[in-house]
C-alpha positions in Angstrom: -0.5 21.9 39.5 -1.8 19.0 37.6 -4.6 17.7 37.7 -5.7 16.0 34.3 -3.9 13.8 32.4 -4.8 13.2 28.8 -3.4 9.9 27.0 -3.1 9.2 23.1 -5.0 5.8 22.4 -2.7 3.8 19.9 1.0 4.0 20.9 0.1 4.9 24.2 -2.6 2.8 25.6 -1.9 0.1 23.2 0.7 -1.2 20.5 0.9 0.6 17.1 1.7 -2.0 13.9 0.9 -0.2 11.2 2.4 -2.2 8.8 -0.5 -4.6 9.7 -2.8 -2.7 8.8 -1.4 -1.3 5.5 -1.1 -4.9 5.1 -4.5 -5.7 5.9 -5.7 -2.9 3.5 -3.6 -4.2 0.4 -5.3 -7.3 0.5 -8.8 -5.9 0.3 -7.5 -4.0 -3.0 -6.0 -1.0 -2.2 -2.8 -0.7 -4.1 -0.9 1.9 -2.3 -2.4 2.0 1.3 0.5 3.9 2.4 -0.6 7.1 0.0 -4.1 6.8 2.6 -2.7 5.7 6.4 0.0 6.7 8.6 -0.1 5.8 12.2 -1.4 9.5 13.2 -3.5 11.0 10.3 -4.5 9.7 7.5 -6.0 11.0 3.5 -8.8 11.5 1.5 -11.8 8.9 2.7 -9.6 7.3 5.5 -9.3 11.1 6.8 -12.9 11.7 6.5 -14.0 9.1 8.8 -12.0 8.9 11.3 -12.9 13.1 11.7 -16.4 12.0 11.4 -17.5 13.8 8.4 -18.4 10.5 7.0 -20.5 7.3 8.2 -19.4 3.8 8.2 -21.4 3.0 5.0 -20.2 6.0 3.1 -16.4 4.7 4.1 -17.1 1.3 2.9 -18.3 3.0 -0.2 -15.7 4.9 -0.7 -13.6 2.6 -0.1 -14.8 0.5 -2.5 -14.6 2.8 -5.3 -10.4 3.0 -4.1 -10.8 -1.1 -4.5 -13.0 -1.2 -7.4 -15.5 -4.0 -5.3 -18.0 -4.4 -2.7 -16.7 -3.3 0.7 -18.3 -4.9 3.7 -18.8 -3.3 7.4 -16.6 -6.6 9.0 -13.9 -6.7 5.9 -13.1 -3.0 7.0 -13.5 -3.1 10.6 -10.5 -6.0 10.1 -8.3 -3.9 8.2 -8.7 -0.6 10.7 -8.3 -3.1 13.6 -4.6 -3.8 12.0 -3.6 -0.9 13.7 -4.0 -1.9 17.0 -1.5 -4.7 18.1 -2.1 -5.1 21.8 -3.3 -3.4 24.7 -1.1 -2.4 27.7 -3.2 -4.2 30.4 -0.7 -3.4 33.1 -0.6 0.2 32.2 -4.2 0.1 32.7 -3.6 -1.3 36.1 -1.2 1.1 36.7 -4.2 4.3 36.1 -6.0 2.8 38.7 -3.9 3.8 41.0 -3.0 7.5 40.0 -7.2 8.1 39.1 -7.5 9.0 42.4 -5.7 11.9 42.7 -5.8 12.7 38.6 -8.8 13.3 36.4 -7.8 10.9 33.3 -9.0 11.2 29.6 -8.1 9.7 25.9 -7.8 12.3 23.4 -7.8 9.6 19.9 -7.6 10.2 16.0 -9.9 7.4 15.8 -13.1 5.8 14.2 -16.4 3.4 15.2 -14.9 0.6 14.0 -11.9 0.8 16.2 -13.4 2.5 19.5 -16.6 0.2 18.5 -14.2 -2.3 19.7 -12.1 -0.5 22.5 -15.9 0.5 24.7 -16.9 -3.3 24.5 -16.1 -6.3 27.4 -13.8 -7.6 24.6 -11.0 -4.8 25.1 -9.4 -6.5 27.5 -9.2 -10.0 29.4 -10.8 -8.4 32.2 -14.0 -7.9 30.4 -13.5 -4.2 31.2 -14.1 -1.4 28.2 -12.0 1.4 27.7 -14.2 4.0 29.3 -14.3 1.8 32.7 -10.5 3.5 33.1 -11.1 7.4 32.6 -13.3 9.7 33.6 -13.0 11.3 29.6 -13.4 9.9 26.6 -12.4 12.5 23.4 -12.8 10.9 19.7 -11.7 12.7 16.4 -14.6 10.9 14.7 -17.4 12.3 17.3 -15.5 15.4 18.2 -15.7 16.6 14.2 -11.6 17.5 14.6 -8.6 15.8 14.5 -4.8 16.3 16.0 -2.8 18.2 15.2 -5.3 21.1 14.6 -5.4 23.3 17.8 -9.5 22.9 17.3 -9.2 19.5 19.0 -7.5 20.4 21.8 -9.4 23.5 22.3 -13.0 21.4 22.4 -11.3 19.1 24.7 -10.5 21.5 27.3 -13.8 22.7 26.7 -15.7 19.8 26.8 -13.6 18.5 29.9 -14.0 21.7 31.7 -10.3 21.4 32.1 -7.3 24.6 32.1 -4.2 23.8 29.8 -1.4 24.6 32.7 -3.3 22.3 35.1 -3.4 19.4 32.3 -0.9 16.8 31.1 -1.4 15.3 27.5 0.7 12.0 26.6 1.4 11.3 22.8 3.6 9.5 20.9 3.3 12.0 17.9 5.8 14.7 18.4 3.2 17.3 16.0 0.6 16.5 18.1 2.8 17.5 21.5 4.0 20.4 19.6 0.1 21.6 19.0 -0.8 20.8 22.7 2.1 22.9 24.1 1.0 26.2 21.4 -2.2 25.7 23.9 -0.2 26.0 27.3 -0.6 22.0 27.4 2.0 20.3 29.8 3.0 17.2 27.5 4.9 13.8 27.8 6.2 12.5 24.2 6.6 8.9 24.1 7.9 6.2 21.6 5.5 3.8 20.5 5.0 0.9 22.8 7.5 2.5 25.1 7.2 2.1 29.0 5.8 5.8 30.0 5.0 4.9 33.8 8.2 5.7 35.2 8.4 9.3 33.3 5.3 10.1 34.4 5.9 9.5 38.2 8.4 11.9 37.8 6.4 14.5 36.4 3.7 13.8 39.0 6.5 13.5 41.5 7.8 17.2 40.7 4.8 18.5 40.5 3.4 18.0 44.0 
């Protein structure tokens, strides 16, 4: 039986435009973004820091050296916050309802800058943070791992005190579903920005 449900941040949660962001990224001086950032894991210093194995300051410097200029903390924080489109205020509503009979998490690739964002009143027009809708809250950057590696998932069970048969993990990455279910990990793949609501009542539905 079910009991926790896990959901991807960006895809999931909100609306994924990474064009935006290797837009955004181009302009600060990085000629070939696209060779650092993909929507669900990135290279070299973009890697780093969003597994944590590098501060803020240390990205900007590195970053800097890709650029060959003086990277600010707010010129970056712009570029990462290209990513994120919009966020799914009604799905949001929606966990309300289901949190309680579920246990909910995030499981993100993510860094400060964005989640610096996502756990303020600014995340959405409710004044409400991220972490005021789940019970869990699991960050590559903080977590020292990043999906797909089966490390992730393992601290995350861990961590949330949680069994993989009784847990249900949403992505919209299909190597990320394919790691959770190696685990014993029920899953949901989604498309980005895709309605997931109705699929999941299902699941839920069957699964009382």
């Amino acid at each position: 039986m079910i009991k926790n449900i896990i959901f991807d941040f960006g895809g999931v949660l909100t609306l994924l435009t990474p064009h935006e962001a290797l837009k955004r990224f181009k302009a600060l001086g990085v000629e070939n973004p696209e060779e650092y950032l993909n929507p669900y894991c990135q290279q070299g210093a973009f890697f780093k820091f969003e597994n944590g194995d590098i501060s803020a300051e240390q990205f900007c410097a590195e970053l800097g050296e890709i650029c060959k200029r003086e990277i600010s903390i707010e010129e970056a924080a712009h570029a990462w916050r290209g990513f994120i489109a919009s966020v799914h205020e009604d799905y949001l509503d929606y966990l309300q309802q289901i949190r309680t009979r579920y246990r909910l998490g995030v499981l993100s690739n993510t860094n400060p800058f964005i989640q610096g964002w996502a756990e303020t009143e600014e995340f959405t027009s409710k004044g409400k943070p991220l972490g005021s809708y789940f019970d869990m809250l699991f960050f590559s950057f903080r977590m020292r791992a990043s999906k797909p590696g089966e490390e992730i998932y393992r601290k995350m069970l861990l961590e949330g005190n949680m069994k993989a048969e009784e847990t249900l993990f949403i992505d919209d990455s299909e190597k990320n579903i394919e790691a959770a279910r190696r685990l014993g990990i029920c899953t949901l793949k989604v498309e980005n920005g895709e309605d997931w609501r109705p699929m999941l009542d299902r699941i839920l539905l069957a699964d009382r």
